[in-house]
C-alpha positions as CSV (number, residue, x, y, z in Angstrom):
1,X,86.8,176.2,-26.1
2,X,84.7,177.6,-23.4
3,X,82.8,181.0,-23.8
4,X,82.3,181.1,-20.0
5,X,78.1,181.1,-20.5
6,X,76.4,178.7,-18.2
7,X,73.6,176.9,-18.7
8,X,70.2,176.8,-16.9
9,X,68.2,173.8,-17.0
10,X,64.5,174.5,-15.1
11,X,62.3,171.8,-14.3
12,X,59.0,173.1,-13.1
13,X,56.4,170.0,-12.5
14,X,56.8,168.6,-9.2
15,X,55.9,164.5,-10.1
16,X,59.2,162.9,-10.3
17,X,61.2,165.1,-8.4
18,X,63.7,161.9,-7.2
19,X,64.4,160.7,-10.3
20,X,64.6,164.5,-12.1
21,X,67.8,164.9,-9.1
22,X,68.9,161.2,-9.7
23,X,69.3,162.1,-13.3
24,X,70.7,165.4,-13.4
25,X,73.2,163.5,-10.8
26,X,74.0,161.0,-13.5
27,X,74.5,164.0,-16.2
28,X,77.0,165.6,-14.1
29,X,79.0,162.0,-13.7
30,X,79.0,161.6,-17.5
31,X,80.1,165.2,-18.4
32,X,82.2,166.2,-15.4
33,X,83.7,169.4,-17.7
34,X,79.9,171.0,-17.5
35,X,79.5,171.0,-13.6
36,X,80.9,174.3,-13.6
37,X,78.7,175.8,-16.0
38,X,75.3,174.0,-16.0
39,X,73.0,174.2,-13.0
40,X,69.5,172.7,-12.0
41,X,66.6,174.9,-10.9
42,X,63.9,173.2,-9.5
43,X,60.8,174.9,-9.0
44,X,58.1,173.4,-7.0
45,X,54.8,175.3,-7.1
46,X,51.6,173.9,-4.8
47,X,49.4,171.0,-6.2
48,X,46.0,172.3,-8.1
49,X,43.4,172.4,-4.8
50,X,45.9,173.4,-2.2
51,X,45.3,176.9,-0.6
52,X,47.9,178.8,1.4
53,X,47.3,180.2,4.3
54,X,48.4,183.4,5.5
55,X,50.7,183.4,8.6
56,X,49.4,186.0,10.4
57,X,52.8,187.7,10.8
């Protein structure tokens, strides 16, 4: 029974970012009914120091 709600999974640390996809690949393998309603949303932000720069546009 399906009540057509999807779920969201966020990841939002950037260290490991292979082996997050690698295993959100392997998910997907072992439940192949939830790859229509479960999706990955990575968000990267920019490492503690790093300053942006504008573009200038």
């Amino acid at each position: 029974m399906s009540s057509g709600a999807l779920t969201l999974i966020i990841a939002a640390y950037s260290k490991g970012l292979e082996e997050r996809f690698l295993a959100y690949e392997r998910f997907l393998k072992a439940h192949p009914k939830k790859q229509k309603s479960v999706f990955l949303l990575q968000l990267a932000l920019c490492p503690r120091g790093a300053q942006s720069r504008p573009t200038g546009r």
